[in-house]
Structure formats: C-alpha cells, structure tokens
Phi, psi and omega in degrees: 000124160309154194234137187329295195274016185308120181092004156279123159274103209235123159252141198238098157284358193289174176257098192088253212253287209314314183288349188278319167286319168316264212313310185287335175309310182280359181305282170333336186240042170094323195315160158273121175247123165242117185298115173223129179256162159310165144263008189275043224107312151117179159304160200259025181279297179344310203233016179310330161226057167074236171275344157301320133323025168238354190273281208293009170270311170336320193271299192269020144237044192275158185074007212249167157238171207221118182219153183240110166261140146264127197266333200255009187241129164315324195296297161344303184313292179315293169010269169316303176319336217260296192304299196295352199279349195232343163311132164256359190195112191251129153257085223225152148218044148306174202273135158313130188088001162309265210312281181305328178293009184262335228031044154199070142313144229290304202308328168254344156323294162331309183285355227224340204196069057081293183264045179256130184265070190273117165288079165291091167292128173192161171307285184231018170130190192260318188230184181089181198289331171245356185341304179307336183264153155351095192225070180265173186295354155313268171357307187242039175234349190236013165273291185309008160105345198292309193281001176281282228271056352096062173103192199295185055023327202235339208250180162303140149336126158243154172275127085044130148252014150277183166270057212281316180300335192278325164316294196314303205307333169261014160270350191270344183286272222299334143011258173302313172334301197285309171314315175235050174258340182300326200291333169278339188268305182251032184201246220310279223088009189233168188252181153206198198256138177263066234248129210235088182247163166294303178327305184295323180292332187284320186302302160291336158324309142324307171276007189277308206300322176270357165255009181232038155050005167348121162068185189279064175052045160081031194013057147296331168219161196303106182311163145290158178283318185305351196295174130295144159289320197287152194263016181237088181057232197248096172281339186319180178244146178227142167292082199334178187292326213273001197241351175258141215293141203260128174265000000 
C-alpha cells in the first residue's frame, strides 16, 4: 500500500533527538530520507550512551539511508548542493548562523532549489536574545516552566525521563513541515524557512494550562507543602488493589 509522503525527498543534516525524529516521523509516512553525517564519527546519537545507545539509534534512524559530507570542506559543501537541487524538505540544527558561515544559508539553498523547505531546528530560535546559547532539552524543559510544576510539592523540579522537549519539538516541527509543503503545493509554488526552537512548543503548552486556569493559577499563588506540585487536574497518589489494606 502506498504512503501519503511517497516521492518526497528529505535531507537530514540535524544531529541527536529533535531534527532527527521530524525526519523519521516523514520517514514513516513514506518520504524518502537521506541522513548525512559527519565522517568524523557519524551522528553523535550513535554512541550517546554507549552500547546502550545503539537501541536508540535503531530507533530513530529507522527508515533513513545514511552518507557522511564534511560541511566545512568546500567539496562537502558542493556535495550538499548537488543533494538539495532534487529535495523537497532540508533538515538542519547547527547553533544558528553555522549554515551561513558555511555558505549555505536559506538564501542560497532557496536559490539552488526554489521549491525547498528549510527545517531550522535550535534551542531557542534562528532570532531574539538567545539565539547564540546553548540550547538542549533540559535547559528548556526547566526555562519553560514544565519542571517546576513537576513532581512533589516537598520535592525539587522534576525532569521527563525521556527527551521530551526534543520530542514535542519534531513533532510540532513535522507539523509545520507538512503545513508548508501544502502551501507550496496549493497557494506559492515556492518553498520557505521553517524556524523550529525547543523552547516554543513546550511554552505554549504551558500558557494553554495557564490561561484555562489549570492547578493553581499558573503559579501565581503559593502552593500548600501538602499539594502536588503538578498544574494538571488530580495527580495525587492512590493506592493500587494489591496495596489497600484488607478489612
């Protein structure tokens, strides 16, 4: 049976979780992915925890094929040019402004492929004030508010024991993706840039819970230490069958 995205061509320069799942996510629905790594090592998802890591590369490069450009090498460079002239949808998450100090920036990507779809993935956008910092999903699973309202009352911020911010973020990426190959297919006839931060999806997340008044008003006012921490209906703990007390 044919699949929705069949005879889409996707190139995935990202690195680790987010850009890496927007790509298997059009993977799954048919696109053809081709996954281009460093040679100095390949992505650095391969050897993230060691012989344990290799489970999560399995998962989230299933379906892709795999070539290594050195980007910082002209040749490498040509390469990529050569791969983007027949793409429909470029995936990248270097720290912004990597790709132009490269020359290869939306504006000649654009120029080279006209009906091209560049996916920026970063920590906190392509502009604004942080563009330049550091930006993995910790970092932004505890700016955006998720990790206070978290866990216990008595306890610390808790963190996700997944890679949650990276999650939301290709999936709200693949979104958008899918959003603006319609617009090139039935409205422009041209492709554009698509800017993707970790930061935003969680955030709006966040303000939903806090403008449909969730938990204690966005934590504006003071919990009791008896409370949940958490900002969602009733989180509390209850006791499973095997655990209440036999009369």
């Amino acid at each position: 049976m044919s699949r929705a995205l069949e005879g889409l061509r996707v190139i995935d320069c990202s690195r680790l979780i987010a850009g890496g799942v927007l790509a298997t996510v059009l993977a799954d629905h048919g696109a053809d992915v081709v996954k281009v790594e460093n040679p100095r090592g390949g992505d650095p998802l391969r050897t993230w925890l060691g012989d344990r890591g290799q489970l999560w590369w399995k998962v989230y490069a299933r379906g892709k094929r795999s070539v290594t450009l050195n980007l910082t090498n002209p040749r490498g460079q040509d390469l990529l040019k050569r791969l983007i002239r027949d793409a429909d949808v470029f995936i990248e998450n270097f720290v912004p402004g990597t790709l132009e100090k490269w020359g290869l920036g939306p504006d000649v990507l654009l120029g080279l492929n006209r009906r091209l779809i560049v996916a920026r993935v970063s920590g906190w956008g392509q502009d604004g004030p942080y563009r330049d910092r550091p930006g993995f999903g910790t970092m932004v699973e505890a700016m955006s508010g998720f990790a206070i309202t978290t866990g216990q009352a008595e306890g610390p911020p808790t963190l996700p024991s997944f890679p949650m911010a990276d999650m939301v973020a290709a999936l709200a990426g693949a979104s958008a993706v899918l959003a603006a190959l319609r617009h090139r297919d039935q409205v422009s006839g041209v492709g554009q840039v698509v800017d993707i931060s970790l930061y935003e999806p969680l955030l709006v997340g966040r303000a939903l819970g806090v403008h449909a008044g969730v938990g204690r008003r966005a934590l504006q006012e003071p919990r009791p230490r008896s409370s949940p921490r958490r900002s969602a209906l009733r989180h509390q703990r209850f006791a499973g069958r095997q655990q209440r007390p036999r009369r």
